[in-house]
ZARODREN-764075 format. One line per 10 residues: number of its first residue (from 1); their letters; for each residue x, y, z of N, C-alpha, C. Coordinates in steps of 0.1 Angstrom, whole numbers. Layout:
N
NUM	a	X/Y/Z/X/Y/Z/X/Y/Z  ...
***
This chain:
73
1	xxxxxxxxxx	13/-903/412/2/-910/407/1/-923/415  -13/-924/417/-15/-938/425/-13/-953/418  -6/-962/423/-4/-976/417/-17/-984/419  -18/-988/411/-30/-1002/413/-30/-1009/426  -15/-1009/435/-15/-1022/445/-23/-1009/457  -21/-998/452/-25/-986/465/-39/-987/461  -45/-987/452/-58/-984/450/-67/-1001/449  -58/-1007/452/-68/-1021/457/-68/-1022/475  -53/-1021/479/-52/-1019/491/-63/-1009/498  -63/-1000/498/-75/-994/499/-88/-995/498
11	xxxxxxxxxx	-89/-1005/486/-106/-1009/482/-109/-1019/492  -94/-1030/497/-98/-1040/505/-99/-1033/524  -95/-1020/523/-94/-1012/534/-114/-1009/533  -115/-1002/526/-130/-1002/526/-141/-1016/528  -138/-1024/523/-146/-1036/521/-150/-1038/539  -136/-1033/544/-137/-1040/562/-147/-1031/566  -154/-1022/561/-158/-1016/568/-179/-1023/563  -182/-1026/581/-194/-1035/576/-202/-1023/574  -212/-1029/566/-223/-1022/556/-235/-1028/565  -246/-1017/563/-261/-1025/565/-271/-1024/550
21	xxxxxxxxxx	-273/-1037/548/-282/-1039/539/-276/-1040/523  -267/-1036/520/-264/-1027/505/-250/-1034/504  -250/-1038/488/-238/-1040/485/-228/-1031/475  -220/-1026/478/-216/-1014/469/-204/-1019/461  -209/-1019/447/-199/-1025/436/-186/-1020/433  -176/-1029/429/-164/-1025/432/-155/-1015/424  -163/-1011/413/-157/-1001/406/-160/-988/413  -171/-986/421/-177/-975/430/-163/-975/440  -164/-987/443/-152/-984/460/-133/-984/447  -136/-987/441/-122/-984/430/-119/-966/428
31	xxxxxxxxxx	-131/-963/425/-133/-947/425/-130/-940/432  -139/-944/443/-135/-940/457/-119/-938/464  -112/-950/459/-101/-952/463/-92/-941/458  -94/-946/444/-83/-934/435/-86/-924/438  -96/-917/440/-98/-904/444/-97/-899/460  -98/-908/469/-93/-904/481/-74/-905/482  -67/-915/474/-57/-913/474/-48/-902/469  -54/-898/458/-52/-888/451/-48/-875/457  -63/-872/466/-64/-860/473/-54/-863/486  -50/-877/489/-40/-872/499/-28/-871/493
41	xxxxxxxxxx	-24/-874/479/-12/-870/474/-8/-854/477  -26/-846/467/-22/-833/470/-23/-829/484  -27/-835/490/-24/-828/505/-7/-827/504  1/-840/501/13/-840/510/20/-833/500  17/-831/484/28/-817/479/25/-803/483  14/-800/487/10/-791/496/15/-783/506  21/-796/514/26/-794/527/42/-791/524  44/-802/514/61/-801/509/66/-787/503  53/-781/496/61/-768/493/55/-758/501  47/-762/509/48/-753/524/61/-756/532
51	xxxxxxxxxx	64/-759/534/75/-763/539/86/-758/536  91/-763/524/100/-754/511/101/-741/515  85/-733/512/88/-721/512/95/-717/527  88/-722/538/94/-716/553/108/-716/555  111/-728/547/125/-728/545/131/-719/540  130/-716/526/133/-706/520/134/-694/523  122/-690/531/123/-678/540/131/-675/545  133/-685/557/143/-690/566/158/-687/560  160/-693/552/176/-695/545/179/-675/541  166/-671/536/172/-659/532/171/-648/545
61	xxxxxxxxxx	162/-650/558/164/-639/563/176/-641/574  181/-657/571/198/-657/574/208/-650/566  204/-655/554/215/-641/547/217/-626/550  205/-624/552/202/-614/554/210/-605/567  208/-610/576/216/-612/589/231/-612/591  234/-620/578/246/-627/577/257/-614/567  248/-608/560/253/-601/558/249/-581/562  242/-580/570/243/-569/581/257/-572/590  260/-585/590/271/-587/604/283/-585/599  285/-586/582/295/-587/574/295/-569/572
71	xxx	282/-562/570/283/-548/569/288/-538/582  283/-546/592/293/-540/609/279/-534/610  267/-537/608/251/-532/611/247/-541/626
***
């Protein structure tokens, strides 16, 4: 979950960015914030149990191997 200091950090990450004409209120760029952070959370558990799994794969088609070599296969 996102902390308040990430989701102002962010808001003040937005702010830099200049505007023409338009002032956009800051519960809009608050919104903004939490929900772009958000979605990069689930990106990175995403990736974590992508990962996981390749791993897991990994670990078992060593066993696997590991024990053909133990069978004399």
């Amino acid at each position: 979950m996102t902390t308040d200091e990430e989701i102002e950090a962010a808001v003040k990450a937005m702010r830099a960015i200049r505007l023409r004409g338009g002032k956009v209120h800051d519960d809009v760029l608050r919104a903004y914030a939490r929900a772009a952070l958000q979605a990069a959370q689930l990106m990175q558990i995403q990736e974590y149990r992508r990962r996981a799994e390749l791993l897991a794969n990994e670990a078992h088609s060593v066993g696997d191997r590991g024990t053909d070599v133990a069978r004399g296969v």
